[in-house]
TORKOL-4160 file (C-alpha; in steps of 0.2 Angstrom, whole numbers, padded with zeros to 4 digits, m for minus):
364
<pt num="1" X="0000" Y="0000" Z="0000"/>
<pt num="2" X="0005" Y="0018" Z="m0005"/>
<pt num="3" X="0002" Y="0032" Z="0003"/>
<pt num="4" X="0004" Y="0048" Z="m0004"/>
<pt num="5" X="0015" Y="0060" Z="0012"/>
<pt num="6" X="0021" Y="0078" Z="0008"/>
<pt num="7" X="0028" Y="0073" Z="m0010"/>
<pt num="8" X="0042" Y="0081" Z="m0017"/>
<pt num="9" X="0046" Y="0087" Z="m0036"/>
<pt num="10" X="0059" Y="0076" Z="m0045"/>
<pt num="11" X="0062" Y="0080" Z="m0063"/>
<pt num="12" X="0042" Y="0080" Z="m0067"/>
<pt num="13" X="0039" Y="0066" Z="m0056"/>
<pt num="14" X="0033" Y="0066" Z="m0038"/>
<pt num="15" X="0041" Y="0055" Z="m0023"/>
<pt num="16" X="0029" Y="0045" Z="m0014"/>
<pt num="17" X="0033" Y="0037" Z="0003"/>
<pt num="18" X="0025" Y="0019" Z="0009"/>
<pt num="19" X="0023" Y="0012" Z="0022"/>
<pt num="20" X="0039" Y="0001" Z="0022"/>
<pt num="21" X="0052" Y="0016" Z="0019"/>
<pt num="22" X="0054" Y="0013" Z="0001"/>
<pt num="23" X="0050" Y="0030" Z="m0011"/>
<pt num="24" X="0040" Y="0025" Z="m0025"/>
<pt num="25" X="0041" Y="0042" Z="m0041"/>
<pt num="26" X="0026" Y="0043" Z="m0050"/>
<pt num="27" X="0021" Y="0058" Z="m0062"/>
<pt num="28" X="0016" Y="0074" Z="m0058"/>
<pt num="29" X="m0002" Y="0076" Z="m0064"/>
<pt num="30" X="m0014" Y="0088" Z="m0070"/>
<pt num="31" X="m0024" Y="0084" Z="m0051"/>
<pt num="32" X="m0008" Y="0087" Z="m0043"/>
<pt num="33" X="m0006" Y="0104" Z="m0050"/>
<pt num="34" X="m0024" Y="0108" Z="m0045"/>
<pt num="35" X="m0023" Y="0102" Z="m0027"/>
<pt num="36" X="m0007" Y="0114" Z="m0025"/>
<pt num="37" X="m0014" Y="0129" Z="m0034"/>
<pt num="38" X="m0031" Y="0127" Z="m0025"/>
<pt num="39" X="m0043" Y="0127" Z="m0040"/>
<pt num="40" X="m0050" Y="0115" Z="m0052"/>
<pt num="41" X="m0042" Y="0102" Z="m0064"/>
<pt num="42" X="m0051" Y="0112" Z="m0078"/>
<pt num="43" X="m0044" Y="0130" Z="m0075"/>
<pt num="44" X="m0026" Y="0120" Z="m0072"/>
<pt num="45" X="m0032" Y="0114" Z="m0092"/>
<pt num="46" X="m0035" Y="0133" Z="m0098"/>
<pt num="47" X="m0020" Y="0141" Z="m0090"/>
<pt num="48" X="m0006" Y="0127" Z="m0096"/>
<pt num="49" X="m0015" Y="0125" Z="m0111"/>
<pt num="50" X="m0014" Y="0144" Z="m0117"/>
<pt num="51" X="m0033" Y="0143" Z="m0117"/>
<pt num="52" X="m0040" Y="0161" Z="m0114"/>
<pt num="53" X="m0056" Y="0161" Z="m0103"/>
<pt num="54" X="m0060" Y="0176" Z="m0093"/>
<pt num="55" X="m0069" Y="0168" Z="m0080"/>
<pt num="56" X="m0050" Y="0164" Z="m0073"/>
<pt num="57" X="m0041" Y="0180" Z="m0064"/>
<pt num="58" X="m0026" Y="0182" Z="m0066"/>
<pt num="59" X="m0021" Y="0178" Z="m0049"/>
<pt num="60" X="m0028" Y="0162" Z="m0052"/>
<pt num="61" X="m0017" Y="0160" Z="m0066"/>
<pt num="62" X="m0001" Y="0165" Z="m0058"/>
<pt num="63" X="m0006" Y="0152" Z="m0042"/>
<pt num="64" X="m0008" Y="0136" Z="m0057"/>
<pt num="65" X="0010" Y="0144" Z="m0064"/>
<pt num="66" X="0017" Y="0144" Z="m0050"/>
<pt num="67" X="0013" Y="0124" Z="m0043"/>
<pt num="68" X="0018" Y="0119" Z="m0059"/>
<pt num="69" X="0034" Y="0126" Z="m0054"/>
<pt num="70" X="0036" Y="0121" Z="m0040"/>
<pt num="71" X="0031" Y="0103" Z="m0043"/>
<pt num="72" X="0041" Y="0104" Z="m0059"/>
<pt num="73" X="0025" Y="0099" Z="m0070"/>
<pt num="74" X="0029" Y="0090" Z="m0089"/>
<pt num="75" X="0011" Y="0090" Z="m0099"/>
<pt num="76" X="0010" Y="0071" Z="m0106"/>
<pt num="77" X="0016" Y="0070" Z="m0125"/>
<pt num="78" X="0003" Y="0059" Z="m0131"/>
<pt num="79" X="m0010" Y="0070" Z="m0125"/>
<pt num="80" X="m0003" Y="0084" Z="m0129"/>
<pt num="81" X="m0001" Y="0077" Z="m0149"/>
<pt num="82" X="m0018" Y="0072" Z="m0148"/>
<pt num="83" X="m0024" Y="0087" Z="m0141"/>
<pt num="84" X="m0014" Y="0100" Z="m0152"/>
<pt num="85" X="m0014" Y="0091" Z="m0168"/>
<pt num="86" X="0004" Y="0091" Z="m0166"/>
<pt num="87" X="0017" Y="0080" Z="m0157"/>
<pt num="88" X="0031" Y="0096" Z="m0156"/>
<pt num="89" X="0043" Y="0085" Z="m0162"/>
<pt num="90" X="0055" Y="0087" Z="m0178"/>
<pt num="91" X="0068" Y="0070" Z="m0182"/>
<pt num="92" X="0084" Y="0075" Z="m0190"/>
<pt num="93" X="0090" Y="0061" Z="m0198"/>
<pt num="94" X="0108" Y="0062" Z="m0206"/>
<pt num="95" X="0121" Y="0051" Z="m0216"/>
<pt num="96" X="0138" Y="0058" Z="m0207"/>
<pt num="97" X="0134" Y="0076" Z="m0201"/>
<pt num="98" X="0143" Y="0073" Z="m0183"/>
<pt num="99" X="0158" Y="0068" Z="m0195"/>
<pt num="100" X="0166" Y="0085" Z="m0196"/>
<pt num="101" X="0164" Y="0102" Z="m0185"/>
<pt num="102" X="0159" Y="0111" Z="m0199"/>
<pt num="103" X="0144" Y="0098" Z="m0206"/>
<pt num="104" X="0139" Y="0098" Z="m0188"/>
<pt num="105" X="0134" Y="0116" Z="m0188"/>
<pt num="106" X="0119" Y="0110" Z="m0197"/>
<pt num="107" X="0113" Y="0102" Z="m0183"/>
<pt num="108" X="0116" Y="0116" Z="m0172"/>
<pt num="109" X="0106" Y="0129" Z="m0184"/>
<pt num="110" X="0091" Y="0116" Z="m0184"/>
<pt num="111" X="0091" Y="0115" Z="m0164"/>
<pt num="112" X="0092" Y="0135" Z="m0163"/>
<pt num="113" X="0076" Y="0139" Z="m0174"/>
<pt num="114" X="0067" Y="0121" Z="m0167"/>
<pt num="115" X="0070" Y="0128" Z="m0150"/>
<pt num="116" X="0063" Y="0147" Z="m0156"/>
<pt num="117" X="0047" Y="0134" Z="m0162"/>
<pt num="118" X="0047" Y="0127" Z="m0147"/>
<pt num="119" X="0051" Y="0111" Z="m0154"/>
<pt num="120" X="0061" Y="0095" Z="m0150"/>
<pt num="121" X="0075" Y="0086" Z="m0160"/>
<pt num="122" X="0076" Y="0070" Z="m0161"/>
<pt num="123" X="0092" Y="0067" Z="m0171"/>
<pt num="124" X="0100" Y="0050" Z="m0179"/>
<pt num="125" X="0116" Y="0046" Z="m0188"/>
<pt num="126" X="0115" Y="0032" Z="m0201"/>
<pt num="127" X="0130" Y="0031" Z="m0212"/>
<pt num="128" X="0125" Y="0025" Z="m0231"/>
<pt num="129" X="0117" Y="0011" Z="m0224"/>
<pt num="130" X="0099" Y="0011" Z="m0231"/>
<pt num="131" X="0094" Y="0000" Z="m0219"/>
<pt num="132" X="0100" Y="0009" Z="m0203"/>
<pt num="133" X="0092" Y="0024" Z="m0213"/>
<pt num="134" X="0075" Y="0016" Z="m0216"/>
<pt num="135" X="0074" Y="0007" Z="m0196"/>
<pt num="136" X="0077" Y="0027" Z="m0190"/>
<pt num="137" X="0064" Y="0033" Z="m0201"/>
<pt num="138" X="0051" Y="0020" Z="m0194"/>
<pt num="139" X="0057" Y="0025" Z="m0176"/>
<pt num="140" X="0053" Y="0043" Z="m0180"/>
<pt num="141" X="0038" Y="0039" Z="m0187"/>
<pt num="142" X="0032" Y="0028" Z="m0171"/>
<pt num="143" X="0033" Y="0046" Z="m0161"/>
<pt num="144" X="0024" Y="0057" Z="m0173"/>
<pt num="145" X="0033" Y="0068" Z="m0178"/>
<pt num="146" X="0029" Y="0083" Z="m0187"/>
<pt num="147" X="0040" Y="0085" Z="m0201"/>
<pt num="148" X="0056" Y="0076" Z="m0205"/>
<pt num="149" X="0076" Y="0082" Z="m0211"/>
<pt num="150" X="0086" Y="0073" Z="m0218"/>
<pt num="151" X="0105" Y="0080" Z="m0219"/>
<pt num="152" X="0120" Y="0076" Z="m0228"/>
<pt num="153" X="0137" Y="0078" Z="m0226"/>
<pt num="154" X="0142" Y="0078" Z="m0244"/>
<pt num="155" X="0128" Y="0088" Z="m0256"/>
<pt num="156" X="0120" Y="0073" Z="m0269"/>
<pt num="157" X="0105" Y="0065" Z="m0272"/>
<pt num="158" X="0095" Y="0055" Z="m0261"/>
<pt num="159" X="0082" Y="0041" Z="m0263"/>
<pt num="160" X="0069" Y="0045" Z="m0247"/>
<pt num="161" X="0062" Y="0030" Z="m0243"/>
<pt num="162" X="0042" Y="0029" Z="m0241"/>
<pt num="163" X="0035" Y="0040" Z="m0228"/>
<pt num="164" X="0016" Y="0046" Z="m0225"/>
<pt num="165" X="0012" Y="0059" Z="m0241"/>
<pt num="166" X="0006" Y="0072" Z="m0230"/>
<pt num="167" X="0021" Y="0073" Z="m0216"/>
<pt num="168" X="0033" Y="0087" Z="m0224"/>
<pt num="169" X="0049" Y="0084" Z="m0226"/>
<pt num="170" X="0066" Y="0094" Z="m0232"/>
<pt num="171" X="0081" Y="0090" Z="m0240"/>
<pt num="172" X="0096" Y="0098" Z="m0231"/>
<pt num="173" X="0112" Y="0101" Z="m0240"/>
<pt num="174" X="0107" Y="0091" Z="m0254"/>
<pt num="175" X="0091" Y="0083" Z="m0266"/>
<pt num="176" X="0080" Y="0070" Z="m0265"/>
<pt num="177" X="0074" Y="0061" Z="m0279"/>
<pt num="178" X="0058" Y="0064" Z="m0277"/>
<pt num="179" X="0059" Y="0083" Z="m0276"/>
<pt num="180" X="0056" Y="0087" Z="m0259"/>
<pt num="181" X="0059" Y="0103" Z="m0254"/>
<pt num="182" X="0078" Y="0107" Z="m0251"/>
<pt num="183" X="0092" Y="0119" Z="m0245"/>
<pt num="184" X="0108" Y="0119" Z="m0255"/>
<pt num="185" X="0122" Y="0132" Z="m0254"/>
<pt num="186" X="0121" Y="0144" Z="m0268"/>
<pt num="187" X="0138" Y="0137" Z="m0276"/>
<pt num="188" X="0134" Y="0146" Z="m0293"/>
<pt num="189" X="0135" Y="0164" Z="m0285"/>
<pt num="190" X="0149" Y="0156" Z="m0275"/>
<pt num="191" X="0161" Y="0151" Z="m0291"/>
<pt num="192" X="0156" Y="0168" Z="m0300"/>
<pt num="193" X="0164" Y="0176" Z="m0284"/>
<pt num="194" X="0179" Y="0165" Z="m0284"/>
<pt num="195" X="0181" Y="0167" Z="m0304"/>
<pt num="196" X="0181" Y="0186" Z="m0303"/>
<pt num="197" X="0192" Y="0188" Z="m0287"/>
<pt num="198" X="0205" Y="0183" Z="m0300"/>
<pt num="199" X="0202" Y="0189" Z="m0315"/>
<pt num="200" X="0198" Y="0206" Z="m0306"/>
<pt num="201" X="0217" Y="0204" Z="m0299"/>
<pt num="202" X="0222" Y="0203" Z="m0318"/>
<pt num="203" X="0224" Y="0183" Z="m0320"/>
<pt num="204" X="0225" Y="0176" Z="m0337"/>
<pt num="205" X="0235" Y="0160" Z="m0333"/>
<pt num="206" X="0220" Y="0149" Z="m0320"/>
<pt num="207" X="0221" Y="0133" Z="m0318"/>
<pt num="208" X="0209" Y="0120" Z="m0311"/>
<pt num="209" X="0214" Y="0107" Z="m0300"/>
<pt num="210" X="0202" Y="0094" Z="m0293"/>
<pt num="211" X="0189" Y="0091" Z="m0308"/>
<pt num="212" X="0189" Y="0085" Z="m0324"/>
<pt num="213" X="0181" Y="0100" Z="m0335"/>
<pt num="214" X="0168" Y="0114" Z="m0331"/>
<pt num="215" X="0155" Y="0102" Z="m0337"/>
<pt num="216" X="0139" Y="0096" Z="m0330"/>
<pt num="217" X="0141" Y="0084" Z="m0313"/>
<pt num="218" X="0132" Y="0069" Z="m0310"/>
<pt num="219" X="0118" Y="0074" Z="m0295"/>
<pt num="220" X="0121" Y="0057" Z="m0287"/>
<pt num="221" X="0138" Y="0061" Z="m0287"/>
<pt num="222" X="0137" Y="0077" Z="m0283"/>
<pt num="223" X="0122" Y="0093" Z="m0283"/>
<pt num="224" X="0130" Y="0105" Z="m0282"/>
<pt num="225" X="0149" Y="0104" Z="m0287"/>
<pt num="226" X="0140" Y="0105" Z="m0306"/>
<pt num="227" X="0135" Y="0125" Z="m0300"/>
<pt num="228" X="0152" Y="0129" Z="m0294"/>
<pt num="229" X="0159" Y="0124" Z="m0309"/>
<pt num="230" X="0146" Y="0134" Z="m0320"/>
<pt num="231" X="0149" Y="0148" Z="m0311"/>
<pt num="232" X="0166" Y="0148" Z="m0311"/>
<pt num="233" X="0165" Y="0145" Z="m0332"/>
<pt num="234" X="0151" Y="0159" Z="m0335"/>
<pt num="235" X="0164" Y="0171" Z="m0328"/>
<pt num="236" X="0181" Y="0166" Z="m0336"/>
<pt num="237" X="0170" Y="0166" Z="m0353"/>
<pt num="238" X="0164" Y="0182" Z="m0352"/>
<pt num="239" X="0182" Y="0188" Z="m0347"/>
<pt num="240" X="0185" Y="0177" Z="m0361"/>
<pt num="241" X="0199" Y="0172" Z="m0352"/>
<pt num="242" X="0201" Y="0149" Z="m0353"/>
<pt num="243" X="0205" Y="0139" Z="m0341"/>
<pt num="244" X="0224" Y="0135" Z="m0346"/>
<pt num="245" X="0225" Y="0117" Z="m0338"/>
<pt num="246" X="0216" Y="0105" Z="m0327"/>
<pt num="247" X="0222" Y="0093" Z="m0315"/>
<pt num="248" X="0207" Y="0081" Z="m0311"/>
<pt num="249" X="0205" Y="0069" Z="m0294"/>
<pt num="250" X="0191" Y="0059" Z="m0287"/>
<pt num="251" X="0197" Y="0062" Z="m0266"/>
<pt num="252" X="0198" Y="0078" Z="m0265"/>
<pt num="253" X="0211" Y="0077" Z="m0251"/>
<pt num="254" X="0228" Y="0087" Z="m0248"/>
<pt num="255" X="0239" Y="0075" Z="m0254"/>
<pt num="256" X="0229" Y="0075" Z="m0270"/>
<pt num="257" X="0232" Y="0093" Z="m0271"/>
<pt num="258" X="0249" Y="0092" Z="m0268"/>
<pt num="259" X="0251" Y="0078" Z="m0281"/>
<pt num="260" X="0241" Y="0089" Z="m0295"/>
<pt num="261" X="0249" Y="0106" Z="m0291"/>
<pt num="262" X="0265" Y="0098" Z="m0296"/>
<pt num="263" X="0256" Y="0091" Z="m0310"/>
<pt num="264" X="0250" Y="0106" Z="m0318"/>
<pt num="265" X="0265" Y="0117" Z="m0315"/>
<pt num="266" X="0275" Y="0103" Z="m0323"/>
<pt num="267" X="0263" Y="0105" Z="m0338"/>
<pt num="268" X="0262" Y="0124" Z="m0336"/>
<pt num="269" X="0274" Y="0132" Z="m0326"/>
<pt num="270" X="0269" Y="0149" Z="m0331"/>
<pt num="271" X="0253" Y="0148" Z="m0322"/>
<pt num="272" X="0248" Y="0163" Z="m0311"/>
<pt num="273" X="0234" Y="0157" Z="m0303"/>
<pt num="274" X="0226" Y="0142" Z="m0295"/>
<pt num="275" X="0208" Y="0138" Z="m0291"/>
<pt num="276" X="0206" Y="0123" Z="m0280"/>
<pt num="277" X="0189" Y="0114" Z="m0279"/>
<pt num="278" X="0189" Y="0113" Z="m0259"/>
<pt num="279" X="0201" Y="0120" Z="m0247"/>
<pt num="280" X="0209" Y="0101" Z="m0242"/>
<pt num="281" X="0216" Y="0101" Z="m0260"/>
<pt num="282" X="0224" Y="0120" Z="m0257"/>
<pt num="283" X="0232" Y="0113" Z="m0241"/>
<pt num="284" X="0241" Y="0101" Z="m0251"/>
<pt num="285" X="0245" Y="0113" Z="m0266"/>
<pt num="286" X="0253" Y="0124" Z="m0252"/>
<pt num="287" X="0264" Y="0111" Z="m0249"/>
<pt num="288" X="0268" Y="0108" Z="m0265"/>
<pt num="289" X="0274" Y="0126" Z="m0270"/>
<pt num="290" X="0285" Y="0127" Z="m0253"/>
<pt num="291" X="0294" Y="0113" Z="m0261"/>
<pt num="292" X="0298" Y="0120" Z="m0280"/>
<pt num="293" X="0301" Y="0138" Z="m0272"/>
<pt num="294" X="0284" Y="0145" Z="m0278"/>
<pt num="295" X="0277" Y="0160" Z="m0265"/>
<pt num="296" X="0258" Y="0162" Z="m0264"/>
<pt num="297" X="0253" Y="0176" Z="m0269"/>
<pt num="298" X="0271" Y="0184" Z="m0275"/>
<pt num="299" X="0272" Y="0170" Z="m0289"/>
<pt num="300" X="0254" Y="0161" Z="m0287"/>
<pt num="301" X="0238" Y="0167" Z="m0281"/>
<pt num="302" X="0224" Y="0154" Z="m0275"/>
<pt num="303" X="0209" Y="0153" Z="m0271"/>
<pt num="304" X="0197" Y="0138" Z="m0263"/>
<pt num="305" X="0180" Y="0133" Z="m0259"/>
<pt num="306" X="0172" Y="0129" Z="m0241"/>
<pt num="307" X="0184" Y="0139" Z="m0226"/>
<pt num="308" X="0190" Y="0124" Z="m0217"/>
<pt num="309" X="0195" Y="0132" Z="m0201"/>
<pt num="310" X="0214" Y="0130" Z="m0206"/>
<pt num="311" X="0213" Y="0141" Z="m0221"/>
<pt num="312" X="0212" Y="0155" Z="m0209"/>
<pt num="313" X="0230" Y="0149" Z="m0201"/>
<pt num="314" X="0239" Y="0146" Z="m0217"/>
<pt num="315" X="0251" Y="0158" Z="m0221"/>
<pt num="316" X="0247" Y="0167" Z="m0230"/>
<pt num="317" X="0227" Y="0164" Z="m0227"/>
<pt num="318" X="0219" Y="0156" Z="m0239"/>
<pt num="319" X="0203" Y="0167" Z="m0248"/>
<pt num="320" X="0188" Y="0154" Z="m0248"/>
<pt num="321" X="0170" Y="0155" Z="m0250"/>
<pt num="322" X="0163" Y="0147" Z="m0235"/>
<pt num="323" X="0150" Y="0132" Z="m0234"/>
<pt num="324" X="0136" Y="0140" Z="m0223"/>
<pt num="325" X="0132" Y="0127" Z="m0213"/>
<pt num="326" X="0123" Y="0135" Z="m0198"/>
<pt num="327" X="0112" Y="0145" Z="m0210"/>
<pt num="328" X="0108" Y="0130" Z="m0218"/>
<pt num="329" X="0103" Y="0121" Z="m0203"/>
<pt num="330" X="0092" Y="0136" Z="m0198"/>
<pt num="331" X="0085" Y="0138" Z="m0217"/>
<pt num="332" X="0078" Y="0118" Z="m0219"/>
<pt num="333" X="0072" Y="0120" Z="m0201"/>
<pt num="334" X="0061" Y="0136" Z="m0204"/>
<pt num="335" X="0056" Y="0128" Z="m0221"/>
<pt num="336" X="0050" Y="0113" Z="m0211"/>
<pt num="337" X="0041" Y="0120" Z="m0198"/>
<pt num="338" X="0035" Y="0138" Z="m0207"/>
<pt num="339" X="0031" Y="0132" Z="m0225"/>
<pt num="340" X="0018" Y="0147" Z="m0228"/>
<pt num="341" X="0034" Y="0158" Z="m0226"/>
<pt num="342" X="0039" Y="0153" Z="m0243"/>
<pt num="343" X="0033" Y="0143" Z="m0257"/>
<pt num="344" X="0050" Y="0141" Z="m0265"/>
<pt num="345" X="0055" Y="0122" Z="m0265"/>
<pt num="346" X="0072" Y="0125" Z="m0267"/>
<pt num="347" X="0081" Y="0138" Z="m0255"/>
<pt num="348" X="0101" Y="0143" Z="m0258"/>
<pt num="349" X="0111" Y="0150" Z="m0246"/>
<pt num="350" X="0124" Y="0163" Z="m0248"/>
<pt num="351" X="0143" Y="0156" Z="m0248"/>
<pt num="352" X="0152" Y="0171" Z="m0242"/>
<pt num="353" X="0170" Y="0173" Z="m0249"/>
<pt num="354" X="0183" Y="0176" Z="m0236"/>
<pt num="355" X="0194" Y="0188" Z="m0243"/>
<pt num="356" X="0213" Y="0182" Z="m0235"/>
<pt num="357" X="0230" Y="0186" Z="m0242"/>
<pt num="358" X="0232" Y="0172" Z="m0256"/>
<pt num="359" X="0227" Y="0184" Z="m0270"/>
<pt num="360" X="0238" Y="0198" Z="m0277"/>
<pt num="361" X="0237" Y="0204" Z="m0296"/>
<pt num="362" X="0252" Y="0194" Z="m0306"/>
<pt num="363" X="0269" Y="0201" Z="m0307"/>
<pt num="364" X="0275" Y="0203" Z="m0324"/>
């Protein structure tokens, strides 16, 4: 037998002594609040629930307030879902986010505007394994949720597996092949940028390092390496100035940048300028000109793609245009949770360019 004897508040729960000693936590109810606050189950409803009535003072309201303090009162999700149409809950379910610092700004954006919509995250990390992928799904589904994200580390296209038709979803850095709504970084406007810091500077000698042309990218592969490259081309054609030579690599790491750096110089050594697909392949072209007595910018300018935080070390630092990850997190969670706000299906985000000291007009 239990016997209810001056209970005390413990994370939502109250403690209940028995009769042998032994505490016993139950939940703190709605008829718990009440009983503190001195009024009825019903106005303890209308106050907690936002519900104006102005049979309640506003004493009355400050007293249920304040015993849902004090007893540290949780409302019951499921009745809260039912009651509200809406569970509050978002899942955020990613392929390798938490792999890097930068991807997993994402995240951080998402849980700033879910918490502004006063929202919870449920988040789950699934590698490429489509079966982990489609088990997280159907455990985010089992809780209701009002709207899902699925984010990626590397921007592709994605199948989503089958969910209810009218549960939104959003595509974050990346596409699905469905064409649910998405957020991608605006890597056109962000290789315009790049392409005219150096023909701006007077380059007329570029080369590419990391892709094979300024063509069109697979969208499983990649979607949106295929803008930066347009962006980068639309600008060096209307200067009418071609990229002199190319230097092409499927892992885009530093030691492939230092192995195609001494590539193209070897293949054109009166180069001026560099532009490298993504800062890792800059780290290793920085190398690579240290070695054949090359100074960047006196002799070679370059320029990159996604502000790692190193590229702010190097020496000199490296100008980048920077993934926006955190906007991009914020962006797919407004998009999911405000879709009146905008009809677009496809937001891009701004990639500022970091303007360090790797770019200098050429010395003649």
């Amino acid at each position: 037998m239990v016997a209810a004897n001056q209970a005390q508040p413990r994370g939502g729960y109250a403690v209940a002594h028995s009769t042998e000693g032994a505490d016993v936590i139950r939940r703190v109810t709605m008829a718990d609040v009440a009983e503190r606050a001195g009024v009825s189950k019903t106005a303890v409803s209308l106050v907690l629930n936002d519900r104006p009535n102005t049979r309640l003072s506003e004493d009355v309201a400050d007293r249920v307030r304040a015993a849902a303090v004090e007893l540290d009162y949780r409302p019951n999700p499921a009745a809260r879902t039912l009651r509200r149409g809406t569970s509050q809950i978002v899942g955020f379910i990613s392929d390798e986010v938490t792999i890097t610092r930068f991807a997993s700004a994402m995240i951080r954006g998402a849980l700033d505007t879910a918490q502004h919509h006063e929202h919870t995250v449920l988040i789950a990390e699934t590698g490429i394994d489509r079966s982990r992928r489609d088990l997280a799904v159907q455990t985010m589904l089992d809780q209701r949720p009002d709207g899902l994200i699925f984010a990626l580390m590397g921007a592709r296209q994605i199948d989503v597996p089958e969910i209810p038709a009218d549960l939104p979803v959003v595509i974050l850095n990346g596409i699905s092949s469905a064409g649910h709504p998405c957020v991608l970084p605006a890597e056109f406007a962000a290789g315009s940028e790049i392409a005219e810091t150096l023909v701006a500077a007077g380059h007329r000698r570029i080369g590419l390092i990391g892709t094979t042309s300024l063509d069109s990218v697979d969208p499983r592969v990649s979607a949106t390496v295929g803008d930066r490259m347009a962006g980068i081309g639309a600008v060096l054609i209307r200067a009418g100035v071609p990229v002199v030579g190319v230097a092409a690599g499927l892992e885009w790491e530093p030691q492939l940048g230092h192995r195609l750096t001494h590539q193209i110089l070897d293949d054109h050594p009166d180069l001026t300028a560099l532009i490298c697909m993504n800062d890792r392949l800059a780290f290793g072209a920085y190398q690579a000109l240290q070695e054949r007595g090359r100074r960047i910018p006196d002799d070679l300018s370059i320029v990159s793609f996604d502000d790692e935080e190193i590229a702010g070390y190097l020496r000199p630092q490296l100008t980048t245009a920077r993934i926006p990850y955190e906007e991009m997190g914020r962006e797919a969670m407004a998009m999911l949770l405000d879709p009146a706000g905008g009809r677009s299906r496809v937001r891009r985000v701004a990639m500022p360019v970091q303007y360090r000291e790797s770019v200098r007009h050429p010395v003649p």
